[in-house]
C-alpha positions as CSV (number, residue, x, y, z in Angstrom):
1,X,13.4,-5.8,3.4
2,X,13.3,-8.4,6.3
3,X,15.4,-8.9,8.9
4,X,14.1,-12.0,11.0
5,X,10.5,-11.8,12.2
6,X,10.4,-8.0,10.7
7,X,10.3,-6.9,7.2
8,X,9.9,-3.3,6.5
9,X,7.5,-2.2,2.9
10,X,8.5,1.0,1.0
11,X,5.0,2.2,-1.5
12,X,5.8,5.1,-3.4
13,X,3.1,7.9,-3.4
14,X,0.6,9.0,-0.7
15,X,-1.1,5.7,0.8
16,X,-4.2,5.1,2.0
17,X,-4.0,4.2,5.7
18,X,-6.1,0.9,4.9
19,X,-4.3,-0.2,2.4
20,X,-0.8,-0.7,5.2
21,X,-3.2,-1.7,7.4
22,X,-4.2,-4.8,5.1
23,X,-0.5,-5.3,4.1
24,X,0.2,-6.1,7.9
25,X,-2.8,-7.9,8.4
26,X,-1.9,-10.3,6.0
27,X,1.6,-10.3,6.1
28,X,3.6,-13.1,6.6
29,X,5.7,-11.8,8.8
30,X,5.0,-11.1,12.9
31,X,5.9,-7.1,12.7
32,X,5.8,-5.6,9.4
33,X,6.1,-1.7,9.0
34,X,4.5,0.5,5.8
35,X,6.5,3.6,4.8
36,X,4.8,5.6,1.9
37,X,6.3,8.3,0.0
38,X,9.4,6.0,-0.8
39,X,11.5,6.5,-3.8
40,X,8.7,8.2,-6.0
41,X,5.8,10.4,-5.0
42,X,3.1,9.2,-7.3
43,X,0.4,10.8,-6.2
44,X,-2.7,9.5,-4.1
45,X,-3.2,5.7,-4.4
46,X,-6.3,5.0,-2.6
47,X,-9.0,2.2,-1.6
48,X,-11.7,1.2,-3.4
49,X,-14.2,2.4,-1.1
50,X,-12.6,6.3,-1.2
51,X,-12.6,6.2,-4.7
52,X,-16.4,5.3,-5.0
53,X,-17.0,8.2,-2.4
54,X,-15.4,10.8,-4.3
55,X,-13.6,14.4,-2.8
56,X,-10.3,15.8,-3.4
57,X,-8.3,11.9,-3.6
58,X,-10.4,10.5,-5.7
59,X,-10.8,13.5,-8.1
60,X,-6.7,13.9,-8.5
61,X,-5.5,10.4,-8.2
62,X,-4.5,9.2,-11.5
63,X,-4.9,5.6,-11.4
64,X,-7.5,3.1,-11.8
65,X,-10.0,2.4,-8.5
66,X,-8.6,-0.9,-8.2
67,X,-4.7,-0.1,-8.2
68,X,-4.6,0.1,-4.2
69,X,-5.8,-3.2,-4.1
70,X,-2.5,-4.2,-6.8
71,X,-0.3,-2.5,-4.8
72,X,-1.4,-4.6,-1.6
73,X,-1.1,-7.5,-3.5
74,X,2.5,-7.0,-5.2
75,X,3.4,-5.9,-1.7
76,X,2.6,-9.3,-0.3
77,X,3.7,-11.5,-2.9
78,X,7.2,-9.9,-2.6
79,X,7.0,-10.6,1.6
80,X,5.9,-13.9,0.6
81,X,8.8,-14.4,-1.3
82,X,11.7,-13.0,1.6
């Protein structure tokens, strides 16, 4: 959702904090806010980096280690396109 020079991104699930972060860095627009745990709670979605490092995250997320990155990206093509 945009409204202007703001656009507001709803993830689903439990996101990584670097993951928003890269969403606003490269986000199109001037303020862009990240809400997880919209519409679906699908579990951990992580970075690359916590995935390679293991613990609790890593050992009960059920997707593949490059799906945060995905998610980033589908995120941003769908700003690009407001």
């Amino acid at each position: 959702f945009a409204l202007g020079d703001v656009a507001l991104v709803g993830l689903p699930g439990e996101i990584f904090v670097e993951l928003g972060l890269e969403i606003k860095r490269r986000s199109p627009f001037k303020h862009t806010f990240i809400f997880e745990l919209c519409n679906d709670n699908i579990g951990y979605v992580l970075t690359q980096k916590a995935f390679d490092e293991g613990g609790y995250e890593s050992s009960s997320c059920i997707f593949e280690a490059d799906s945060g990155m995905r998610l980033v990206e589908a995120a941003l093509a769908l700003l690009r396109s407001l």
